[in-house]
Each structure stands twice: as C-alpha cells, then as structure tokens.
C-alpha positions as CSV (number, residue, x, y, z in Angstrom):
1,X,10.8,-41.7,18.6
2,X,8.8,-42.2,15.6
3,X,10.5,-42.4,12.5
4,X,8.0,-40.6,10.7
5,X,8.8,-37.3,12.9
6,X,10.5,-34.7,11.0
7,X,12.5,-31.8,12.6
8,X,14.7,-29.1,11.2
9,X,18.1,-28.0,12.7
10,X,17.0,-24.7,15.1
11,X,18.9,-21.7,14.8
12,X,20.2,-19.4,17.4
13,X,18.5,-16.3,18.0
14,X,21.0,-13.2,18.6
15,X,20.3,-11.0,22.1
16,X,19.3,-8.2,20.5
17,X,16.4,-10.0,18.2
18,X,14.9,-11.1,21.5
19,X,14.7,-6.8,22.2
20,X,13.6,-6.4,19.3
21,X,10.6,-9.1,19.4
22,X,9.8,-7.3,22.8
23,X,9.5,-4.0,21.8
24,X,7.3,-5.2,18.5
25,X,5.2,-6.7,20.7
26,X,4.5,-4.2,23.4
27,X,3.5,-1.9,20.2
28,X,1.5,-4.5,18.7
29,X,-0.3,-4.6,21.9
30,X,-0.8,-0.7,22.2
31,X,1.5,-0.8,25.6
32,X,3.8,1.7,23.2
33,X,2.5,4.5,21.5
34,X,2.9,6.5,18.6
35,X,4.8,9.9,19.6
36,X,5.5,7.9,22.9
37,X,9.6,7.0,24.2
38,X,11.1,4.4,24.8
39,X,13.3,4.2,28.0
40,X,17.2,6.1,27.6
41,X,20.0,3.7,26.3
42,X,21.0,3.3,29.6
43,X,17.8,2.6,30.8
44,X,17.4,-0.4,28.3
45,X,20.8,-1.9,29.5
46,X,19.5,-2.3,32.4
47,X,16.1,-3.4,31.8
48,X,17.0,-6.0,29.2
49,X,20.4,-7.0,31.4
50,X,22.2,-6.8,28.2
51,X,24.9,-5.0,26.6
52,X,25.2,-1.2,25.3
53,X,26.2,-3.0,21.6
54,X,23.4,-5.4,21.8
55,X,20.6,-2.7,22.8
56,X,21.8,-0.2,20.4
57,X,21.6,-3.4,17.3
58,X,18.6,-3.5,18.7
59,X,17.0,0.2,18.3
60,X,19.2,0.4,14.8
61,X,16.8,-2.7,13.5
62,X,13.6,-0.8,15.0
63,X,15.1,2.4,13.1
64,X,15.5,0.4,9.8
65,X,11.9,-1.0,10.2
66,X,10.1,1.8,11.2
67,X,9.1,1.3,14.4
68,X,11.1,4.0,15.7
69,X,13.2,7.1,15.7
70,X,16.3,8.3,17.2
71,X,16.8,11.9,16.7
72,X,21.4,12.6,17.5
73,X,21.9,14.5,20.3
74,X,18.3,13.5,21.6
75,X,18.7,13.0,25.5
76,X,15.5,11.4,25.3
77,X,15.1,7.3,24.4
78,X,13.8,6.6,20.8
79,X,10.3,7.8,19.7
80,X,7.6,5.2,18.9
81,X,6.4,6.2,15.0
82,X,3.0,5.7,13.8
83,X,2.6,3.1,10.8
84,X,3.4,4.1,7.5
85,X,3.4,2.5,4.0
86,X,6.3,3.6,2.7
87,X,8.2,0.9,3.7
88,X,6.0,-1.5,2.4
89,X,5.7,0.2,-1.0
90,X,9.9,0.0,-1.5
91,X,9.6,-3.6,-0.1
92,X,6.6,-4.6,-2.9
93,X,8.8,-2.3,-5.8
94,X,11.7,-4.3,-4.8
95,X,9.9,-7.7,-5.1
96,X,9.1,-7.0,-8.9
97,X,12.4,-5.2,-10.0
98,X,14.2,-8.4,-9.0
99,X,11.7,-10.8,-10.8
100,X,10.4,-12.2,-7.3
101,X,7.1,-10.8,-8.5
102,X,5.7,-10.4,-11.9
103,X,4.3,-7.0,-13.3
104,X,1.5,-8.9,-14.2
105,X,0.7,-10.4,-10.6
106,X,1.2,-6.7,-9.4
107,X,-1.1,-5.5,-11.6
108,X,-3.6,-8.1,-11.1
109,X,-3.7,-7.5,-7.3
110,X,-4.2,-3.7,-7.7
111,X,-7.3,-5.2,-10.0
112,X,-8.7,-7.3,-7.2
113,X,-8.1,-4.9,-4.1
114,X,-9.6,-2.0,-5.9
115,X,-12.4,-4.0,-7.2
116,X,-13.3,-5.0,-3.6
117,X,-13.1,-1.4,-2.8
118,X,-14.9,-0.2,-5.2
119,X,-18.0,-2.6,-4.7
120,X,-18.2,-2.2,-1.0
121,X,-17.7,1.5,-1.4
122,X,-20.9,1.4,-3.7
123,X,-22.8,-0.4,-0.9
124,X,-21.5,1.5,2.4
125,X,-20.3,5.0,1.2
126,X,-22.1,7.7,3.3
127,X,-23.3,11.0,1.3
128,X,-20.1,12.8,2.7
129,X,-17.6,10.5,1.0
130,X,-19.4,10.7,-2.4
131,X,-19.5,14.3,-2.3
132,X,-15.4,13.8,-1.5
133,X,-15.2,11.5,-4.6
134,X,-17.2,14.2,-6.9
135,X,-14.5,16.6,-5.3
136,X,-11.4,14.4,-6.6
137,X,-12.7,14.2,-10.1
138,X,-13.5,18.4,-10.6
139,X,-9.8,18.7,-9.5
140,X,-8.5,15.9,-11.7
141,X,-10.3,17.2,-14.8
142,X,-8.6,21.0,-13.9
143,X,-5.4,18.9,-13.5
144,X,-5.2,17.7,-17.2
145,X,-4.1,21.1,-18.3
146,X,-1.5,21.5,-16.2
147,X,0.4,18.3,-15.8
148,X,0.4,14.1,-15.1
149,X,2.0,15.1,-11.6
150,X,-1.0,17.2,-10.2
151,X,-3.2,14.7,-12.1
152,X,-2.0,11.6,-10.6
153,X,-2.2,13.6,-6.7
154,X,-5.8,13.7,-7.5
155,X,-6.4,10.5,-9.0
156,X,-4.8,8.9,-5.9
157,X,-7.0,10.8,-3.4
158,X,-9.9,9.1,-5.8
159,X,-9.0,6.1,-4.7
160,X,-8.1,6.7,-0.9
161,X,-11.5,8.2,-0.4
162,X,-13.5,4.9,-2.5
163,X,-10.7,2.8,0.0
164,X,-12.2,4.5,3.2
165,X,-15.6,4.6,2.2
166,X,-15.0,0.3,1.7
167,X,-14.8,0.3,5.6
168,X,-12.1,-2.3,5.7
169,X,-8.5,-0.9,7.0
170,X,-6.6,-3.8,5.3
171,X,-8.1,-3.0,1.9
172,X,-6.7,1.2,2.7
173,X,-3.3,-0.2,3.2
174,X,-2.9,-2.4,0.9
175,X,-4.6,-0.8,-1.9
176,X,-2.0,2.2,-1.1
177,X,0.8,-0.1,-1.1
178,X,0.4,-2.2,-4.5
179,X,-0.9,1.6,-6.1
180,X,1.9,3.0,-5.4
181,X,4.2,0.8,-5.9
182,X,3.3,0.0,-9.9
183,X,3.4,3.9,-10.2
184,X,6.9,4.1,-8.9
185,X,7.3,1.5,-12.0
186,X,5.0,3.0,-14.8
187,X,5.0,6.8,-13.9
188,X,8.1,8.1,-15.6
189,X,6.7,6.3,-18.6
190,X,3.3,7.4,-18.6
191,X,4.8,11.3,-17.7
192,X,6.6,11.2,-20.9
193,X,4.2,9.4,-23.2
194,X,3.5,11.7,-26.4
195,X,-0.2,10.5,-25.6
196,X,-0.1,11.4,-22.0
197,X,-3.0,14.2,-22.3
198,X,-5.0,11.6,-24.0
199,X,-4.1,9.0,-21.0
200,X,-5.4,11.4,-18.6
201,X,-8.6,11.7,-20.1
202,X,-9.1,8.2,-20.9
203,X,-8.3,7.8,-17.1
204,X,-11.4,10.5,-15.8
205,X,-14.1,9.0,-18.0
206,X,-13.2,5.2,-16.3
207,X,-13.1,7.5,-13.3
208,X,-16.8,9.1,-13.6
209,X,-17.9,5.4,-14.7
210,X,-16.6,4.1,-11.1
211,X,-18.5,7.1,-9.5
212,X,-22.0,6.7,-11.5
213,X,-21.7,3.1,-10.5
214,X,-20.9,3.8,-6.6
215,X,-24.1,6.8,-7.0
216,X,-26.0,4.1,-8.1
217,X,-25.1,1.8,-4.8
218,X,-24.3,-1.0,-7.8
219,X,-21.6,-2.6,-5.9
220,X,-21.0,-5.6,-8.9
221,X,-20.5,-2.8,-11.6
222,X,-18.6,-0.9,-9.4
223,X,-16.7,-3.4,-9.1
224,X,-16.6,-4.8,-13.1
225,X,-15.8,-1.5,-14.5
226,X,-12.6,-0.9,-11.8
227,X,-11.2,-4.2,-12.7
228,X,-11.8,-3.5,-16.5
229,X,-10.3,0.0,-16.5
230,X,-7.6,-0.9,-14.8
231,X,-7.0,-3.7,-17.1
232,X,-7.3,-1.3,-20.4
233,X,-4.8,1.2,-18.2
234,X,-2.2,-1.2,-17.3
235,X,-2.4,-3.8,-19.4
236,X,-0.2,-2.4,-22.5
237,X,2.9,-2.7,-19.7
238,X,2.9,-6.2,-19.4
239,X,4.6,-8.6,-22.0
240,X,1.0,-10.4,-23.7
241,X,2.4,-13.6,-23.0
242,X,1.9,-13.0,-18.8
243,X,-1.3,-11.2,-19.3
244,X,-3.3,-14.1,-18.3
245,X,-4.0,-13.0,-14.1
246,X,-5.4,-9.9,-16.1
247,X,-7.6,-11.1,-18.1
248,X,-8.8,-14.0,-15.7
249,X,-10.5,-11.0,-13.9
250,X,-12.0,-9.6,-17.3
251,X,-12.9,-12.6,-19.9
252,X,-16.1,-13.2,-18.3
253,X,-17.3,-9.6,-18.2
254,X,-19.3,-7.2,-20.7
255,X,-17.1,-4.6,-22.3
C-alpha cells in the first residue's frame, strides 16, 4: 500500500441512522409525500427487521428534523410534513448567537441573496407580480401608523413576492431563512428604537426605489440600490471594525 494513502478511522453507524437515511431518501425522491404515512410502528419493525427502540429513535430524529409528525394516540404511522424554514431559521440564529457566524457575514449574505433577487426580479417579473409588489408597499405605508409589527408583515411579503418573481426556488428559501433570522436578532431593538417611525419610513422610500428600479426592468440598479439599503438599514448593528463584507458589496457603487 502506498505510503502516501491517507485514511481516517470509520465510525459505526447506529441501526436506527440507517432508517433514518432511508426514509430521507424515499422523500428526497418523491416515493413519500407530504400529508402521506408512513407504515404503523409495527409495520416498520418488521419492514426494517429491527427493534421497536431502534425504529421509534428513528421516527423521534425524523420528528426533531421535520420530516415528520407523530400525532399520541394516532393509530395511524407518522405523517410525511411538507418543507418548512423554520428550522433552518433557529439553526442560522443559533450559528450567530454562539459566534460560529458573524452578524456581519449574516448581514452580508441577506445583501447578496436579495441583490440577486432583486435584479432577476427586474428582468423576469410578470405584470401580476408587480402589481403584488405595488400592493405590499400601500399596506406598509398604512402600516406606519399603527405599528413596526404590521409593518414588518408587509415588508416581508415585499420581499417574498420580488423572491418569486426571481424564478429561482433556492434564492425563496434562503432569502427567507437569513431574513428572518437577523430579524429574530434586530427586531426587539428596532421595535423599541425612539426613531422607529422614522426607521419605517426610511425603510418604504429604499422600498419604492427597489420597485421604480424592478418597473424599469433595470436589473443592475435593482440590484445596487437593495444591497445599498440594506447596507444603510443594517449596518449601524454591526461593530465598524467587521463591517468590511458590507461595504465590499457597496464601495464601488454610486450613493
């Protein structure tokens, strides 16, 4: 054997990962469902040959993940769930609470997906989906009167519709993701800012900027002027010293 070759000690895979990589994969595939069942406990023992402990670690890690749900008393097996974000949005949170991830790198990824939106929005959006986007911007400007909750609801569905109307399923779910999870960082602070009215308006005019741009079909200033805004938005809640992702994504633009 060549001594150049370089292996790493294998570790042993538990039964009920091996049940759990299965049923991933038959979902993954579209052989499972959402709203679909899985087989009864007792079914699965059987089917797997394992044990009633090693299918039922099994379901609880599908459970945990989000794959499926068991509902007590439920003679049926577990129900296949359709994909949500939620989990990913707690996961992403996490990753910057405990320092794994920066504010600043958080930030700076919400810059890039929602500049990529915003530009591909401007070049494929269909009459419908701009007519949507006017929608979200009458209801945010009524929504400055009354609060930063309702106003936030309707700057989020802003940005779902420009996500949608970039034609790209990734960019939806990602841009949902990393959105959500700086507000779950900033919100509390931005709610209770004594400049929180002015926020909000600050927020629709960068909005109606975006929107003239994706009228327009200018995909490159859709794009400029998202990044930018965002920048001016978000960048007062990182220390100066990390701001550099930020502004790497700015320096170069007009103002």
């Amino acid at each position: 054997m060549s001594e150049g070759a370089q292996f790493r000690q294998v570790s042993p895979v538990r039964l009920y990962q091996r049940i759990v990589e299965q049923i991933e994969q038959a979902i993954a595939r579209g052989d499972l469902k959402p709203g679909q069942r899985l087989p009864s406990e007792r079914e699965l023992v059987a089917r797997f040959g394992a044990s009633r402990p090693t299918v039922r670690e099994a379901l609880r890690v599908l459970e945990s993940n989000g794959l499926v749900r068991s509902r007590q008393g439920d003679p049926n097996g577990p129900e296949i769930l359709p994909f949500s974000s939620a989990r990913l949005t707690r996961e992403m949170t996490r990753l910057v609470q405990f320092d794994n991830v920066s504010m600043a790198e958080l930030i700076s990824f919400r810059m890039i997906l929602d500049g990529s939106a915003s530009l591909l929005a401007a070049r494929l959006r269909s009459e419908e989906e701009l007519s949507a986007m006017e929608r979200t911007l009458a209801v945010m400007s009524d929504a400055i009167d009354v609060g930063y909750e309702e106003f936030s609801k309707a700057d989020i569905a802003f940005h779902e519709v420009v996500a949608q109307a970039s034609r790209n399923s990734l960019i939806e779910v990602c841009n949902l993701v990393v959105r959500d999870a700086v507000l779950s960082l900033i919100s509390d602070k931005v709610t209770h800012a004594p400049n929180s009215t002015a926020l909000m308006r600050e927020s629709l005019q960068h909005h109606q900027e975006v929107l003239e741009a994706i009228r327009a079909q200018d995909g490159p200033a859709a794009a400029r002027i998202s990044r930018r805004k965002l920048y001016d938005y978000y960048a007062g809640y990182v220390p100066e010293s990390e701001q550099g992702p930020l502004l790497a994504l700015v320096d170069d633009e007009p103002t």
